[in-house]
C-alpha positions as CSV (number, residue, x, y, z in Angstrom):
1,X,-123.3,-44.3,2.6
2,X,-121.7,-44.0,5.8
3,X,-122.8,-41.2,8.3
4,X,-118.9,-40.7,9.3
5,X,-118.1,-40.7,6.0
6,X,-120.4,-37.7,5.0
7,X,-118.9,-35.0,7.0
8,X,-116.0,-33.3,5.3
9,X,-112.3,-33.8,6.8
10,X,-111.0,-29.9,7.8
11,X,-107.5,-29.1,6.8
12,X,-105.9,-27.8,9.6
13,X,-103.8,-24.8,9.0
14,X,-100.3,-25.8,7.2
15,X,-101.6,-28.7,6.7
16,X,-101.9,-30.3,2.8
17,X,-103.2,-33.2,1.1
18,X,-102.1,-34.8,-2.3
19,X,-103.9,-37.5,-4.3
20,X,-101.9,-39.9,-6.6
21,X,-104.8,-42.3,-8.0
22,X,-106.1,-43.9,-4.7
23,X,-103.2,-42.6,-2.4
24,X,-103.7,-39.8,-0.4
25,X,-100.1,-38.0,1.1
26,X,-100.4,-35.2,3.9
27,X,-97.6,-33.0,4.6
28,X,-98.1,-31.2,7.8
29,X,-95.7,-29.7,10.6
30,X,-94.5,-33.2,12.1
31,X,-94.2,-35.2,9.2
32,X,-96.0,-36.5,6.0
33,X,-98.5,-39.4,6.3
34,X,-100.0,-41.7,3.3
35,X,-102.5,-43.9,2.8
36,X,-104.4,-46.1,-0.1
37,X,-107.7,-45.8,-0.4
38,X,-110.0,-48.8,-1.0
39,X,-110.6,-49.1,-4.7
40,X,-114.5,-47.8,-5.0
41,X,-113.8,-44.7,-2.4
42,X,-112.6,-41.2,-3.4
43,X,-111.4,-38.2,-2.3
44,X,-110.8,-34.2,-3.6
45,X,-109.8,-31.4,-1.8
46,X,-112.5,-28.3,-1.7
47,X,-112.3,-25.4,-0.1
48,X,-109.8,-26.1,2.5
49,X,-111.7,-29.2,3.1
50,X,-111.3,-32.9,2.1
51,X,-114.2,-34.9,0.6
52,X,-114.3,-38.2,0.7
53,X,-117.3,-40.2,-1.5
54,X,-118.1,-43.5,-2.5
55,X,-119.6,-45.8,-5.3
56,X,-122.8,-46.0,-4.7
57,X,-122.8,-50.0,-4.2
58,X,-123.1,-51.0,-0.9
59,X,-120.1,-52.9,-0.7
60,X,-118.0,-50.3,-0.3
61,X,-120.4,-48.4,2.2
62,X,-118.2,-49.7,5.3
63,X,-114.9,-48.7,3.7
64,X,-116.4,-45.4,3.5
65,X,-117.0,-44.0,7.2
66,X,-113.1,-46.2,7.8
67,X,-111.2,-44.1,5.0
68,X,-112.5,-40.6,6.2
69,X,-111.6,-41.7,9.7
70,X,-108.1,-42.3,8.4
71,X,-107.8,-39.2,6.6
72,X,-109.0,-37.0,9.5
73,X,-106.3,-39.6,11.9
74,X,-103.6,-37.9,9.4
75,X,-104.5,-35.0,9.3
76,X,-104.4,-34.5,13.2
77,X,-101.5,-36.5,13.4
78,X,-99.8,-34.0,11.2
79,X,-100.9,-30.9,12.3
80,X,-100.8,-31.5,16.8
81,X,-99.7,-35.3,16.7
82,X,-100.8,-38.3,19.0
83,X,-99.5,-39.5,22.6
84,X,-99.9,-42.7,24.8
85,X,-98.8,-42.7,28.4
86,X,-97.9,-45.3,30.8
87,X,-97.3,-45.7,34.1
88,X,-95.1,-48.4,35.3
89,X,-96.0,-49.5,39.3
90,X,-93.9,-51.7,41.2
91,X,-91.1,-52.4,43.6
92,X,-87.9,-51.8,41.6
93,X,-89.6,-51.6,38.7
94,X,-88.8,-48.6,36.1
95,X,-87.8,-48.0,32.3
96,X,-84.2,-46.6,31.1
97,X,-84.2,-45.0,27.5
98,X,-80.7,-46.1,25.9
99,X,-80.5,-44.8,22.5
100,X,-83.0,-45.8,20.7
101,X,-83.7,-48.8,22.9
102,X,-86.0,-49.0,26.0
103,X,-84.6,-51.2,28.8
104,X,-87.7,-52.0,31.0
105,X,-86.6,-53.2,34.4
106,X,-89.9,-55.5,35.5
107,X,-88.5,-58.2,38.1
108,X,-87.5,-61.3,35.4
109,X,-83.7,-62.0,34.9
110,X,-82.7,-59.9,33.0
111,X,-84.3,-56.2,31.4
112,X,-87.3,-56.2,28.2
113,X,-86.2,-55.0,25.6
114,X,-88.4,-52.5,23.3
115,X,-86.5,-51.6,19.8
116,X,-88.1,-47.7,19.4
117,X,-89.8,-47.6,16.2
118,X,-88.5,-44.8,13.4
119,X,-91.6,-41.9,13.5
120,X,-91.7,-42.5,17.1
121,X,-90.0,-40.1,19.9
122,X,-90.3,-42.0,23.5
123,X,-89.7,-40.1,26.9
124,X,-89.3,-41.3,30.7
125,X,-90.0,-39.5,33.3
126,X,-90.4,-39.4,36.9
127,X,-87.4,-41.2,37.5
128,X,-88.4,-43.7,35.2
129,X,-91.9,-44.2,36.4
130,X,-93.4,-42.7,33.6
131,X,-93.0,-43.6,29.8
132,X,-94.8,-40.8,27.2
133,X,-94.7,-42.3,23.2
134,X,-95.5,-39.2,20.5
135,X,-95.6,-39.4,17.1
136,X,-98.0,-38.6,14.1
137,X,-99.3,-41.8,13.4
138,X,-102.3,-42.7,15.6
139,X,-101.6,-46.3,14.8
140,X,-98.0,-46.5,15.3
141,X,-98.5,-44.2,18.4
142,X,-100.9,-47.2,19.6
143,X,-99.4,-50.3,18.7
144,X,-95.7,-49.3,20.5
145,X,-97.9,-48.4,24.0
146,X,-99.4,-51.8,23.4
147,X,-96.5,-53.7,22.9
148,X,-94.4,-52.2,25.9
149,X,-97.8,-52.7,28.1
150,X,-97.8,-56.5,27.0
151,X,-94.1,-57.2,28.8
152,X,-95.9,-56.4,31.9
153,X,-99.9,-55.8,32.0
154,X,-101.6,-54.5,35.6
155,X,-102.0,-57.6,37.9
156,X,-105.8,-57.3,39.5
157,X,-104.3,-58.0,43.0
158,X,-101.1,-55.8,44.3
159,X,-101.9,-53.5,40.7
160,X,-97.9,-53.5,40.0
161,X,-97.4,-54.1,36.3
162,X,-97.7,-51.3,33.4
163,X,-100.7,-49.3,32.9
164,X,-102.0,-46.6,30.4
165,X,-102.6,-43.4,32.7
166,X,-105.8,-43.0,33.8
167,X,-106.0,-46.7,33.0
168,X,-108.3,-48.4,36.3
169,X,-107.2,-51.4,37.3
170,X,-109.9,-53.7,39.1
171,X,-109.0,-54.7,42.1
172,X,-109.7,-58.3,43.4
173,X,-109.1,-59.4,47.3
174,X,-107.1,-62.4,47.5
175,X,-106.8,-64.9,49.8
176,X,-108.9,-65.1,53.1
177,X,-107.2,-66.2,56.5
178,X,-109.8,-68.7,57.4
């Protein structure tokens, strides 16, 4: 058994969870969430808490610690939600929301294009400086930062590119005048 896997998942307040043989649904303020739980885990709502318990073969002992961390991902994600932001650094560089596209303006010919996934509510600020991704799943939330990120990652030596905030970039020094 898993030492993650243990600890009972707290349902936050307005938050519920439904089991369907090994699918789990939660229904919270921003949205409903569901996963399907590995065949030899289980889980049952007690006491305004959700428990989630394994066979005891040790096969499934990984999958145990990995589903309660999903189930607690939910129910946050539900409840206060998940956010990624970047930063975007660079001489006429910037992002444009346009419907539910994102035109990112990063110095090639012509403007990356980033198709906003449904679930997802993306913001720029800053004069366009800024780009803030919300949403209730953790690993939707994630994946989108990452794939806007990849058009452009932080360049070690002038730091222009896109970067998570808070995100440090090591710098290297570049070429020496001899």
């Amino acid at each position: 058994m898993s030492r993650i896997g243990k600890e009972p998942v707290k349902l936050a307040e307005g938050v519920t969870a439904a089991f369907a043989g090994q699918t789990i649904t939660v229904k919270g303020a921003l949205g409903e969430l569901s996963h399907t739980m590995h065949e030899g885990i289980s889980a049952e709502v007690k006491e305004g808490n959700i428990i989630v318990s394994c066979a005891d073969d040790k096969a499934f002992g990984a999958f145990h610690g990995l589903s309660r961390s999903l189930i607690n991902n939910m129910v946050i994600g539900v409840s206060k939600g998940f956010q990624k932001q970047l930063s975007i650094e660079g001489t006429g560089f910037k992002a444009v929301l346009k419907g539910s596209e994102l035109l990112l303006s990063l110095g090639f010919a012509s403007p990356k294009v980033y198709v906003i996934p449904a679930g997802l509510t993306v913001t720029v600020e800053n004069d366009g400086l800024q780009v803030t991704i919300k949403g209730c799943d953790k690993q939707m939330v994630g994946e989108a930062a990452a794939r806007i990120r990849s058009y452009y990652p932080a360049e070690p030596y002038k730091g222009k590119g896109i970067k998570y905030v808070g995100e440090h970039i090591r710098r290297k020094q570049g070429k020496k005048v001899a």
